[in-house]
Backbone as CSV, one residue per row, in Angstrom:
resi,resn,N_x,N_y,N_z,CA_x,CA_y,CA_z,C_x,C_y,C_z
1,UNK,69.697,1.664,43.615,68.937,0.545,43.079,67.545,0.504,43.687
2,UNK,67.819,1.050,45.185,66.262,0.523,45.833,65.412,1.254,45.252
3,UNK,65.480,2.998,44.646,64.987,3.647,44.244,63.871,3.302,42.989
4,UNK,64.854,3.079,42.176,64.160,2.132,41.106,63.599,1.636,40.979
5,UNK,63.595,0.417,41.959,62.828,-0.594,41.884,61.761,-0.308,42.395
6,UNK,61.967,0.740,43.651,60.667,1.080,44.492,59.649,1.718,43.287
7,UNK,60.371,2.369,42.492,59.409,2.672,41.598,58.551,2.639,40.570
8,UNK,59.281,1.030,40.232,58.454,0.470,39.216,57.427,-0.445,39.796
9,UNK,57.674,-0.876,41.254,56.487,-1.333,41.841,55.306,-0.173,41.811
10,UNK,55.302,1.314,41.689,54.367,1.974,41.662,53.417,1.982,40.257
11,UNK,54.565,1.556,39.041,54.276,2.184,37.850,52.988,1.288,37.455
12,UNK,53.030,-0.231,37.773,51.735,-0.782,37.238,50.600,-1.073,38.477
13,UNK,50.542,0.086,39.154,49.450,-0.001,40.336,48.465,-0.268,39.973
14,UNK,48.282,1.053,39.080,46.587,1.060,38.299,45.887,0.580,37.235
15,UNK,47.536,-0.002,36.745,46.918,-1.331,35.802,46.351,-2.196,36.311
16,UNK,46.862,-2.754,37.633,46.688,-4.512,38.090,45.033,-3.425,38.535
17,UNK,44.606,-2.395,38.471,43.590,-2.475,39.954,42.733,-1.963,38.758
18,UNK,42.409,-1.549,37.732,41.710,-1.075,36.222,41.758,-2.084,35.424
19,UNK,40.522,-2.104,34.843,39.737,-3.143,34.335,40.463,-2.639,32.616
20,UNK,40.687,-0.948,32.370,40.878,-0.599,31.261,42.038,0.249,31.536
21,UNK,43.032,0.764,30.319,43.883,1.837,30.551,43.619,2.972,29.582
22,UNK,43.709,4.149,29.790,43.153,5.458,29.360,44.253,5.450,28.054
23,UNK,44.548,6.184,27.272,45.378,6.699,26.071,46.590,7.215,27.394
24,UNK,46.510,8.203,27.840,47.303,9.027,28.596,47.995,8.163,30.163
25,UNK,47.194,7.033,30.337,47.509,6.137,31.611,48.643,5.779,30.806
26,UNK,48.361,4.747,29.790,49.182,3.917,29.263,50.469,4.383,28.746
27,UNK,50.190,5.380,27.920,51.802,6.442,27.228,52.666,6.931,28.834
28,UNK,51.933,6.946,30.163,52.543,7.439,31.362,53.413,6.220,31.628
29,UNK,52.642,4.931,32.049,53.189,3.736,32.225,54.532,3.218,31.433
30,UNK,54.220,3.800,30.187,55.102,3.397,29.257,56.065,3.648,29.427
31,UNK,56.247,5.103,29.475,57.535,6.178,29.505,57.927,5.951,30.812
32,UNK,57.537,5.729,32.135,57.990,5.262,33.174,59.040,4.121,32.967
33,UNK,58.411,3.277,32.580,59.135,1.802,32.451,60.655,1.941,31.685
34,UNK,59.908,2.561,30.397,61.058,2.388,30.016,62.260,3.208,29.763
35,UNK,61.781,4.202,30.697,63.324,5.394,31.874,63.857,4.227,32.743
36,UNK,63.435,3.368,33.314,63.534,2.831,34.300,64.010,1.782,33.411
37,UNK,64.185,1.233,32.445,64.979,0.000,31.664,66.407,0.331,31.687
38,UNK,65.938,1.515,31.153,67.561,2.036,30.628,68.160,2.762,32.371
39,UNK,68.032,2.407,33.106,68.480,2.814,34.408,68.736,1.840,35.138
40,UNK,68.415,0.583,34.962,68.434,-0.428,35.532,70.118,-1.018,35.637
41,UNK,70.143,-1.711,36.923,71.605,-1.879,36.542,71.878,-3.206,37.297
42,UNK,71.044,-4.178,37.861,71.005,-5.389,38.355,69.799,-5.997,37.749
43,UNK,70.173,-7.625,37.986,69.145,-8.339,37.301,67.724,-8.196,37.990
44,UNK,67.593,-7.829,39.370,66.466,-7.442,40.114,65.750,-6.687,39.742
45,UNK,66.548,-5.582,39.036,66.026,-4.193,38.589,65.089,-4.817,37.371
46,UNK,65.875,-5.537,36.171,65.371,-5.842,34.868,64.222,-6.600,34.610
47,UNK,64.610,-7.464,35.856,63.293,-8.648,36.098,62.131,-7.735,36.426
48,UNK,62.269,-6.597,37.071,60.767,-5.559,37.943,60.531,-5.004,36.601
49,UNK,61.329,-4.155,35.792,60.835,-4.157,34.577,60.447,-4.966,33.477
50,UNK,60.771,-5.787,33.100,59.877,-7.018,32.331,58.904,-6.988,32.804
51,UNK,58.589,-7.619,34.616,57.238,-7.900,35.196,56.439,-6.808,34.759
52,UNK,56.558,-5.221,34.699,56.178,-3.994,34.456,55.443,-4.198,32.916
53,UNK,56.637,-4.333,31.738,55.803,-4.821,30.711,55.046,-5.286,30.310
54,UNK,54.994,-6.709,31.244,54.240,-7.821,30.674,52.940,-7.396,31.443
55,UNK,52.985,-6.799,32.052,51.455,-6.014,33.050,50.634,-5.394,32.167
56,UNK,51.374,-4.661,31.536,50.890,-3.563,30.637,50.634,-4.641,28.669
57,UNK,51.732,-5.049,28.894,50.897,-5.377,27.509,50.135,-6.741,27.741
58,UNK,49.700,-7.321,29.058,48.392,-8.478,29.161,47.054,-7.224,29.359
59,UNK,47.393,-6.084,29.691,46.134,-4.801,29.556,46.112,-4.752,27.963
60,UNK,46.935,-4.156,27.354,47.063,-3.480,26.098,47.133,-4.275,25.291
61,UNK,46.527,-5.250,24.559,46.437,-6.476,23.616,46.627,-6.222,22.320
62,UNK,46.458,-4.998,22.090,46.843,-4.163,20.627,48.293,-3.935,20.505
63,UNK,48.979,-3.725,21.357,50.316,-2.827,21.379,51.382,-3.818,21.432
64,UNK,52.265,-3.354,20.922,53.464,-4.326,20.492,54.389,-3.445,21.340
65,UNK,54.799,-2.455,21.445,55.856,-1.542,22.545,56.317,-2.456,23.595
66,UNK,55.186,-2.901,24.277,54.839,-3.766,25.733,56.203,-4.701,25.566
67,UNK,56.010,-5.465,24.372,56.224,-6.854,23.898,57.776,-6.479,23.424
68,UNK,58.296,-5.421,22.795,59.553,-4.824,22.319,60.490,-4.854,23.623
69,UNK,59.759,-3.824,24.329,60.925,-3.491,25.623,60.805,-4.554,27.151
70,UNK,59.744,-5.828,26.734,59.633,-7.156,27.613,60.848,-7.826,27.141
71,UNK,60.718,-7.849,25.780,61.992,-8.324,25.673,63.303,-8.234,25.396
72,UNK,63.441,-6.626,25.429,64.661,-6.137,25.414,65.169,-6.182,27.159
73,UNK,64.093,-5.958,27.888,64.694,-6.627,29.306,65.646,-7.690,29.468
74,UNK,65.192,-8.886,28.616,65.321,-10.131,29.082,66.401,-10.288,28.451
75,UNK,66.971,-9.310,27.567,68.105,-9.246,26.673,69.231,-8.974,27.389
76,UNK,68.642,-7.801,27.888,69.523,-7.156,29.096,70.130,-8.070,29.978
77,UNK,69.146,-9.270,30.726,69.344,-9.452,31.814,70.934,-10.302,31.360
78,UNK,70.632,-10.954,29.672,71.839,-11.797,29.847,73.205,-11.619,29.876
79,UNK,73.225,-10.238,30.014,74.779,-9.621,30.091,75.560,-10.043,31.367
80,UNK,74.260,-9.684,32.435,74.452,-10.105,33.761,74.530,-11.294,34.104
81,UNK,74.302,-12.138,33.567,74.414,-13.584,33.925,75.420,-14.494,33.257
82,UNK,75.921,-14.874,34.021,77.341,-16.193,33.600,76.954,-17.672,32.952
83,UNK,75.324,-17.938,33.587,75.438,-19.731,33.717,74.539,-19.332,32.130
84,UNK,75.242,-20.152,31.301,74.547,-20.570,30.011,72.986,-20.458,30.024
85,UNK,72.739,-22.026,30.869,71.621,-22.035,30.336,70.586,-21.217,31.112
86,UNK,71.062,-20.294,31.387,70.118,-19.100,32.557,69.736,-17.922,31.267
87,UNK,71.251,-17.821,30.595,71.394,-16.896,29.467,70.138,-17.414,28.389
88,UNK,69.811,-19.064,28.193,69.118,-19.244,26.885,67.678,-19.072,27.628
89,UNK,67.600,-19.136,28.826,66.398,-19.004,29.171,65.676,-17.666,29.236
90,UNK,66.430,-16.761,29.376,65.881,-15.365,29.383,66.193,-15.033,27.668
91,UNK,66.566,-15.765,26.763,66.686,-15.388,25.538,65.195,-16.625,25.089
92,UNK,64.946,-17.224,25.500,63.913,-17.925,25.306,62.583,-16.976,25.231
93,UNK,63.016,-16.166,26.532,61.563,-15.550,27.127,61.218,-14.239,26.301
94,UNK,63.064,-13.834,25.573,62.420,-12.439,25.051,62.027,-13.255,23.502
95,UNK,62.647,-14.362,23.104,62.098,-14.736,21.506,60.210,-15.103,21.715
96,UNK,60.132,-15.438,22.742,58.360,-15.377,22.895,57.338,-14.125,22.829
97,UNK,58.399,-12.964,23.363,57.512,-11.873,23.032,57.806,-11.297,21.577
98,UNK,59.074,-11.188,21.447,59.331,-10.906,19.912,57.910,-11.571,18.685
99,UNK,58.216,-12.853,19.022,57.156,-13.155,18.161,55.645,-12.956,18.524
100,UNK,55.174,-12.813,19.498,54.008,-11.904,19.891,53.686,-10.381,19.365
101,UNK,54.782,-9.858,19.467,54.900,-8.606,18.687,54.857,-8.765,17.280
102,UNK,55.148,-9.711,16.734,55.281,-9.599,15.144,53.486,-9.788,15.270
103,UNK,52.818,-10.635,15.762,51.277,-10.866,15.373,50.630,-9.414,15.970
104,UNK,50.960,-8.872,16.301,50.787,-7.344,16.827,50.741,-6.126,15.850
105,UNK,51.928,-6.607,15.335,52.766,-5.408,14.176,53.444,-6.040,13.486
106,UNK,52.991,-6.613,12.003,53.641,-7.578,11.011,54.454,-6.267,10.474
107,UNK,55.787,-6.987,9.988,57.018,-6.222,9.225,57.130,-4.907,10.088
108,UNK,57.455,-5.194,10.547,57.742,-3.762,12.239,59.492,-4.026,12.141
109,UNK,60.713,-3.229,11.557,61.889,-3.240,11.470,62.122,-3.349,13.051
110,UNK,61.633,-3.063,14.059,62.589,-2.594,15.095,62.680,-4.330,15.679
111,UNK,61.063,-4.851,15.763,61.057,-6.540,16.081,61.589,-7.282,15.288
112,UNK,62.217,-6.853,13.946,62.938,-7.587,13.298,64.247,-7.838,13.575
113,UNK,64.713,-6.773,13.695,66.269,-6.432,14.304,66.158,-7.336,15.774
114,UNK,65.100,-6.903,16.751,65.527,-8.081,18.023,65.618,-9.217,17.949
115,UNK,64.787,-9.840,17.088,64.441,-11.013,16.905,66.136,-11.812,16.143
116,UNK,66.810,-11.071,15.208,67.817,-11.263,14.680,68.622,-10.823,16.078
117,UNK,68.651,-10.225,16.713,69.871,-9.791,18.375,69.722,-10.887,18.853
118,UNK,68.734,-11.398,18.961,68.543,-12.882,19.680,69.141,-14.191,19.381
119,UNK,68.573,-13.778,18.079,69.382,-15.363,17.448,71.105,-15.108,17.491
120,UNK,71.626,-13.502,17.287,72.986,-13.690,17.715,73.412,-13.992,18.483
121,UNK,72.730,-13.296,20.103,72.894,-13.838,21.020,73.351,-15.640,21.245
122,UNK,72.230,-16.234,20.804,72.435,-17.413,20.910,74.111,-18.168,20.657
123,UNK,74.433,-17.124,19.753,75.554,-18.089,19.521,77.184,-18.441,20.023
124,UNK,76.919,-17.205,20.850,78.424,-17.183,21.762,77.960,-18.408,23.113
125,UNK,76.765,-18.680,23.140,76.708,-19.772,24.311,77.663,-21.046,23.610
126,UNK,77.043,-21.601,22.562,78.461,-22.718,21.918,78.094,-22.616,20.395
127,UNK,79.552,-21.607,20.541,80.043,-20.980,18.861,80.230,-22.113,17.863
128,UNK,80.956,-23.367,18.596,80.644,-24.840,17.540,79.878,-25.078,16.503
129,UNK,79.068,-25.285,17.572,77.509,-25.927,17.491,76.567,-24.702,16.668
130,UNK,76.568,-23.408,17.368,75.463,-22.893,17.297,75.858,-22.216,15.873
131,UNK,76.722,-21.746,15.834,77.436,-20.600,14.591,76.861,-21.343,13.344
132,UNK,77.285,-22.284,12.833,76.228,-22.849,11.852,74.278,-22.621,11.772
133,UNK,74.443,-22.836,13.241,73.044,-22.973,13.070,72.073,-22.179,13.194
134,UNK,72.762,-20.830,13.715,72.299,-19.447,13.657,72.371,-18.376,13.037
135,UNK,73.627,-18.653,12.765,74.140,-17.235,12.186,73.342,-16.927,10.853
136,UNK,73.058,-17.835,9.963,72.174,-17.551,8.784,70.785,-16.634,9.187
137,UNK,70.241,-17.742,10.534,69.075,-17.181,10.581,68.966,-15.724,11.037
138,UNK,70.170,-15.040,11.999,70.414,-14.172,12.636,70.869,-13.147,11.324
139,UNK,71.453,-13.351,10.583,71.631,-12.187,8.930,70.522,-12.293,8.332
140,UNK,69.564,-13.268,8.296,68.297,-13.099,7.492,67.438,-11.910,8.583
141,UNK,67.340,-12.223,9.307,66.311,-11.475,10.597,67.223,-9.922,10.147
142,UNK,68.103,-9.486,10.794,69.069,-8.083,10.052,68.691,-7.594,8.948
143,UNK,68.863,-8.785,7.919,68.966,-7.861,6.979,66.797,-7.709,6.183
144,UNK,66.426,-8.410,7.076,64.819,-8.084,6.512,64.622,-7.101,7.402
145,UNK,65.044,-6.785,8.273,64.615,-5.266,9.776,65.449,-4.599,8.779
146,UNK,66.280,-4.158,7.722,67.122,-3.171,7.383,65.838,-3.381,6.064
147,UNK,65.791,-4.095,5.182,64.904,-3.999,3.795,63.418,-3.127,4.252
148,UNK,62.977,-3.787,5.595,61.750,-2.650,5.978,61.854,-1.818,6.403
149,UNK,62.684,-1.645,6.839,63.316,-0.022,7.181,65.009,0.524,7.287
150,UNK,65.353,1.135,5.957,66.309,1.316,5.998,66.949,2.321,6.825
151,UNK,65.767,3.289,7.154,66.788,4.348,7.562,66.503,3.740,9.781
152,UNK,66.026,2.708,9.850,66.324,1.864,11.091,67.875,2.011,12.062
153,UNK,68.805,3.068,12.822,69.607,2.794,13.016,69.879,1.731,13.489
154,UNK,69.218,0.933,14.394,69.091,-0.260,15.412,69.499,-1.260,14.208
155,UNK,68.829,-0.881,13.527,68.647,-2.610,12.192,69.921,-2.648,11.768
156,UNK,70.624,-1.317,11.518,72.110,-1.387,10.823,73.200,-1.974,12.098
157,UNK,72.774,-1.096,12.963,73.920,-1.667,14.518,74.227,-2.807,14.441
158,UNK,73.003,-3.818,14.660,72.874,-4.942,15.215,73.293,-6.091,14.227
159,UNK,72.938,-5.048,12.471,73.437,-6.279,11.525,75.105,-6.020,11.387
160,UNK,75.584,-4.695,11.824,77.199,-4.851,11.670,77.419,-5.463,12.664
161,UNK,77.009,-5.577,13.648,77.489,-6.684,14.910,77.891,-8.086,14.792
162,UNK,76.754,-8.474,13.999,76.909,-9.507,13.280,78.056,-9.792,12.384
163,UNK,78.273,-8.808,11.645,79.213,-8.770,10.299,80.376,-8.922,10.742
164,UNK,80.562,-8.220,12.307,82.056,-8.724,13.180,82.177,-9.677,13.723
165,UNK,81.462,-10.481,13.989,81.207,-11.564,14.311,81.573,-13.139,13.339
166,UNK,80.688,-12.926,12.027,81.618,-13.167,11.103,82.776,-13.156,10.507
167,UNK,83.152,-11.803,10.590,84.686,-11.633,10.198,85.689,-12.261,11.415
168,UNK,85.134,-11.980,12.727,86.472,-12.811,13.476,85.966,-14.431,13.471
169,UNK,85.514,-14.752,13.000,85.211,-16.273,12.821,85.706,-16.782,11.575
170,UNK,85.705,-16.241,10.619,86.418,-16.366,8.943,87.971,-15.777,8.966
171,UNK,88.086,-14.764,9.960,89.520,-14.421,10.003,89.653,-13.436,8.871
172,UNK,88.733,-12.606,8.590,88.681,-11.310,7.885,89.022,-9.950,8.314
173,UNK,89.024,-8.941,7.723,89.029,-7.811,8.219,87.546,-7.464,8.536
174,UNK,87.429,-6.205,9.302,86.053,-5.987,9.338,86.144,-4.712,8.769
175,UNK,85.892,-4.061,7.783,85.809,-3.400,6.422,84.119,-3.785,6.825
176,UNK,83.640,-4.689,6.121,81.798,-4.591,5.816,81.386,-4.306,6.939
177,UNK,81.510,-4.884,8.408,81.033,-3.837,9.541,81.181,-2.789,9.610
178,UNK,82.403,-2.264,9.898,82.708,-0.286,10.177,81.764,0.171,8.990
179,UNK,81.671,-0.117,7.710,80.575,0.539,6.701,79.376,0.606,7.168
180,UNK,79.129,-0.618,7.638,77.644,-0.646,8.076,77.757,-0.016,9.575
181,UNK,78.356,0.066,10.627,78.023,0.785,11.262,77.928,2.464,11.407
182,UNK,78.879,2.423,10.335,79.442,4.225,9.909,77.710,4.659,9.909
183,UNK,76.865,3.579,9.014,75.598,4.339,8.259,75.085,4.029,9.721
184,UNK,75.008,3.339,10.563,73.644,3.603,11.360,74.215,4.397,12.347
185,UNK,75.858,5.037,12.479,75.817,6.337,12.772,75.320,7.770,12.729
186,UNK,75.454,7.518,11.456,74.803,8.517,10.629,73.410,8.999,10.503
187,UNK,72.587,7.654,10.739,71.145,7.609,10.807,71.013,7.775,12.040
188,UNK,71.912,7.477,13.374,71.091,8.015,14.518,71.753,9.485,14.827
189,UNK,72.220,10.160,13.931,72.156,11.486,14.318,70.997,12.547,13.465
190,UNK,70.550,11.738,12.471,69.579,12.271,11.892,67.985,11.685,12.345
191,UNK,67.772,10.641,13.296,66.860,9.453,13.227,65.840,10.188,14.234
192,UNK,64.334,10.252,14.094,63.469,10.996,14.845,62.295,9.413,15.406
193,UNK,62.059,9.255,16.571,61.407,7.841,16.601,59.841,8.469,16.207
194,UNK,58.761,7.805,15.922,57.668,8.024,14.859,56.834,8.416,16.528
195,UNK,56.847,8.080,17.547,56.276,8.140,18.857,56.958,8.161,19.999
196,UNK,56.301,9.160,20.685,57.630,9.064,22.492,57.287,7.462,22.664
197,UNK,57.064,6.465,22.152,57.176,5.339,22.890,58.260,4.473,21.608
198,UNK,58.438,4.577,20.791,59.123,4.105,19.547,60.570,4.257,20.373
199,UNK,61.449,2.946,19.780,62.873,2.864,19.974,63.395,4.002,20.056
200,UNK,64.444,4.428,20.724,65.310,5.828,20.399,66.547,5.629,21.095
201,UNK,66.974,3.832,21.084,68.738,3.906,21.814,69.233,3.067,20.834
202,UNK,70.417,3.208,21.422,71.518,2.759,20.541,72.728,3.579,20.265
203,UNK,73.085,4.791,20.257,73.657,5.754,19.613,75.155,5.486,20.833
204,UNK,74.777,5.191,21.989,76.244,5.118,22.601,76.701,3.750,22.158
205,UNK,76.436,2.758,22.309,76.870,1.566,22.319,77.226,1.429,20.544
206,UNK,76.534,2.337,19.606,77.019,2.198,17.934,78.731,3.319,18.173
207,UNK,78.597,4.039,19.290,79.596,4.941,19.024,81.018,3.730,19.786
208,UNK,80.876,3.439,20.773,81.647,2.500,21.387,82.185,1.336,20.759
209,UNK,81.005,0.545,19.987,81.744,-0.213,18.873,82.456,0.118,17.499
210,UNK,82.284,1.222,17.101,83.043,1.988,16.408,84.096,2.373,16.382
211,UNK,84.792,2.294,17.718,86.157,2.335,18.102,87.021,1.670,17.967
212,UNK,86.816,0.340,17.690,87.545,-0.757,16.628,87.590,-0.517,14.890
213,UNK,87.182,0.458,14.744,87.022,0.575,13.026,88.157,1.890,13.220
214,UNK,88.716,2.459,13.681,89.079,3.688,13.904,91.068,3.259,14.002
């Protein structure tokens, strides 16, 4: 862990101390960080990466990436955390960059799909209450990240996630998930991201939930 962390304290040195970031600074910073997301494995770790993001995209005012994997941190962090309202607060923090990113990059499938992860999120805090009051908005967000980009594996994952979610709440089979996840199987074995900084996970966690369709 110390490793890690020691090293993302390095990654935004020359941001905080540069007035500007080069083409080649920034794609370095980038790809640092976000090796170091997906390596992370305590909330200490996730929090140094967010802080990392949000460094880089208060430099980079154009770029929406920053704003994607700020708040896929904060997504992260809520796995790790038990107390509710700790969970809505770091889901608070990534729906603020989400929508920062949309004024960044209007109709961008990948911020569509988080933005819809989020609102799912929301609803296992109180399924009562919230399941009404999300779940619509959370299939609209899905299924507009899948209409702008279909061949999106992320957009399909996240909307069959949903679709199971539904079905054990209606007391269905899940038939319309396993379909929909079959395809964004399929698409992440064919799926090329448009830039080394563009989305490119998902493929274990679509294979893992797939194991209930089987």
């Amino acid at each position: 862990m110390k490793t890690v962390f020691h090293a993302l304290l390095i990654v935004p040195a020359f941001i905080l101390l540069t007035a500007a970031i080069s083409p080649n600074q920034y794609e370095a910073a980038m790809q640092a960080a976000i090796e170091h997301l997906f390596k992370s494995q305590s909330q200490e770790e996730l929090q140094a990466v967010a802080n990392t993001f949000e460094r880089i995209g208060q430099k980079e005012t154009d770029k929406w990436h920053p704003l994607y994997y700020g708040a896929l941190s904060h997504i992260m962090m809520t796995f790790q955390i038990e107390d509710n309202a700790a969970k809505d607060q770091q889901l608070d923090l990534a729906k603020d960059l989400v929508e920062a990113g949309h004024k960044r990059s209007p109709n961008n499938s990948e911020l569509a799909a988080l933005e819809g992860f989020i609102l799912m999120l929301r609803i296992p805090i109180d399924p009562a209450t919230r399941g009404p009051q999300y779940s619509g908005m959370s299939m609209g967000a899905l299924q507009k990240a899948v209409a702008l980009n279909d061949q999106n594996p992320r957009a399909h994952m996240m909307l069959a996630d949903m679709q199971f979610g539904m079905a054990r709440f209606f007391g269905s089979d899940n038939s319309e998930g396993c379909a929909t996840l079959k395809k964004a199987l399929e698409l992440f074995d064919s799926f090329e991201p448009a830039s080394s900084l563009d989305p490119n996970w998902g493929k274990e966690w679509a294979e893992q939930n797939y194991k209930q369709c089987q």
